[in-house]
C-alpha positions as CSV (number, residue, x, y, z in Angstrom):
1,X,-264.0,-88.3,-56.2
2,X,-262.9,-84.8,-54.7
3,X,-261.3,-82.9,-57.7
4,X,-260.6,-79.7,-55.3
5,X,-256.6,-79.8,-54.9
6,X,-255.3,-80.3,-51.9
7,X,-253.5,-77.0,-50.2
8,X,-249.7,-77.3,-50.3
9,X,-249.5,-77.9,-46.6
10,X,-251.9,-81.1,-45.9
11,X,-249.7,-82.7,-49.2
12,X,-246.6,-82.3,-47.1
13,X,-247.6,-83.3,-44.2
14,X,-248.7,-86.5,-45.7
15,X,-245.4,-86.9,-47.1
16,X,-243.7,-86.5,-43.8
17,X,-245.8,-88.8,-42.4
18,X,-245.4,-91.0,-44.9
19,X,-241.7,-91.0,-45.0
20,X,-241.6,-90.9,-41.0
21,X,-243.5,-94.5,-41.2
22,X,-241.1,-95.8,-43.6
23,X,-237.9,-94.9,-41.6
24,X,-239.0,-96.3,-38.6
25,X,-238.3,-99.9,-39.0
26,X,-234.9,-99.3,-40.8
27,X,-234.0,-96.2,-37.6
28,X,-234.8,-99.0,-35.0
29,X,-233.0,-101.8,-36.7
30,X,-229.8,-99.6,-37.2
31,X,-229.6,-98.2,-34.0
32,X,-229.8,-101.7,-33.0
33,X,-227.1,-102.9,-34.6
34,X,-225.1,-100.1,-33.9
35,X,-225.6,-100.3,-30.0
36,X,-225.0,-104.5,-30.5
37,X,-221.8,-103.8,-32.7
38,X,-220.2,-102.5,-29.3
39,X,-219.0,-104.2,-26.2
40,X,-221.5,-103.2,-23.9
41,X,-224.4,-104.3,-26.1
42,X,-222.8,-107.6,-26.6
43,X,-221.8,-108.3,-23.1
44,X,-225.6,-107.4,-22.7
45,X,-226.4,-109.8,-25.4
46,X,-223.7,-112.6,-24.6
47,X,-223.5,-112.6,-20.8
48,X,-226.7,-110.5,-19.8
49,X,-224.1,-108.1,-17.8
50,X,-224.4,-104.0,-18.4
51,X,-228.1,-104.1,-19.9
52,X,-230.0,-100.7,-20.0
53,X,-231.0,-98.8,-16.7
54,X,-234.1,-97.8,-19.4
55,X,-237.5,-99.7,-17.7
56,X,-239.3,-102.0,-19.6
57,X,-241.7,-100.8,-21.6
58,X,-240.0,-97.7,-22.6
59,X,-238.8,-97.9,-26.1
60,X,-241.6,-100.0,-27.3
61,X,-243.8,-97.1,-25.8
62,X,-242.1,-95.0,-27.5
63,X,-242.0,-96.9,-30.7
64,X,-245.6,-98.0,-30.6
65,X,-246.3,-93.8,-29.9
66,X,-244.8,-92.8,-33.5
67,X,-246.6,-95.7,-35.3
68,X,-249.6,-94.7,-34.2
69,X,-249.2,-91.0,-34.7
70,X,-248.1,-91.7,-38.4
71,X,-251.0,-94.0,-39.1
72,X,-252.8,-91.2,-37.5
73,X,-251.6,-88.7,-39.6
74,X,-251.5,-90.5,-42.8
75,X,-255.1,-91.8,-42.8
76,X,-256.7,-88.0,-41.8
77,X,-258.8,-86.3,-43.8
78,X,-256.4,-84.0,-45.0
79,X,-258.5,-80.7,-45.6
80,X,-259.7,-80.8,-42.2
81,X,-258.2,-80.0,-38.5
82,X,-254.5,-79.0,-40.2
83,X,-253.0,-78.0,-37.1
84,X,-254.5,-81.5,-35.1
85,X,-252.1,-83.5,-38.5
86,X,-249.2,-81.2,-37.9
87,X,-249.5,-82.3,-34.2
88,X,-249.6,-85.7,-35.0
89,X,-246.5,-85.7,-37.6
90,X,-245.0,-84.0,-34.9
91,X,-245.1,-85.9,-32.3
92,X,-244.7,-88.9,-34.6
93,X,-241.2,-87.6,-35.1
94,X,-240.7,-86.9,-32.1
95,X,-241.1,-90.4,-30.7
96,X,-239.0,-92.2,-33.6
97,X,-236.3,-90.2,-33.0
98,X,-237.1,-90.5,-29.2
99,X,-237.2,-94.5,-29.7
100,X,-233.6,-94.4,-31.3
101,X,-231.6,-92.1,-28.9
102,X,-233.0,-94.5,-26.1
103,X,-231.6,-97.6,-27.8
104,X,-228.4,-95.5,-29.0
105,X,-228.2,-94.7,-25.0
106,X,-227.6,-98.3,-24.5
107,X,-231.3,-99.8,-23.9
């Protein structure tokens, strides 16, 4: 076992990673229901009338982009390539909140 401690910076990005991966379920399911809760998500819903101009593919993209940017971020070595984690977190955040303004936008 490595008993060097870990800088500051790789423990915090592993946090933010961390957390990032646990919001993301609860961010999609809320912008969800928010966007379902009004009338043109459940005319969408109901009658299939005033669905999203967003092509298919999009938001799962998008979604599928941040889960795999956490996982990457979360399972790197953290002592080595700091800047290539902070990329990844990045980007991980990036896309989540990138997933729920698309869905908030009516998709």
């Amino acid at each position: 076992m490595n008993s060097t401690p870990q800088p500051a910076a790789a423990r915090q990005l592993t946090g933010w990673s961390v957390a990032g991966l646990v919001l993301l379920l609860p961010t999609v399911a809320l912008a969800w229901l928010a966007v379902l809760a009004g009338e043109r998500g459940s005319r969408c819903l109901t009658y299939g009338e005033q669905c999203s101009g967003v092509p298919d593919g999009v938001v799962q993209g998008f979604f599928l982009t941040a889960l795999a940017a956490g996982l990457l971020a979360a399972v790197w070595p953290r002592t080595r390539w700091l800047p290539a984690r902070s990329a990844a977190v990045a980007a991980q955040w990036l896309a989540m909140l990138t997933t729920a303004a698309l869905i908030l936008s009516g998709a």
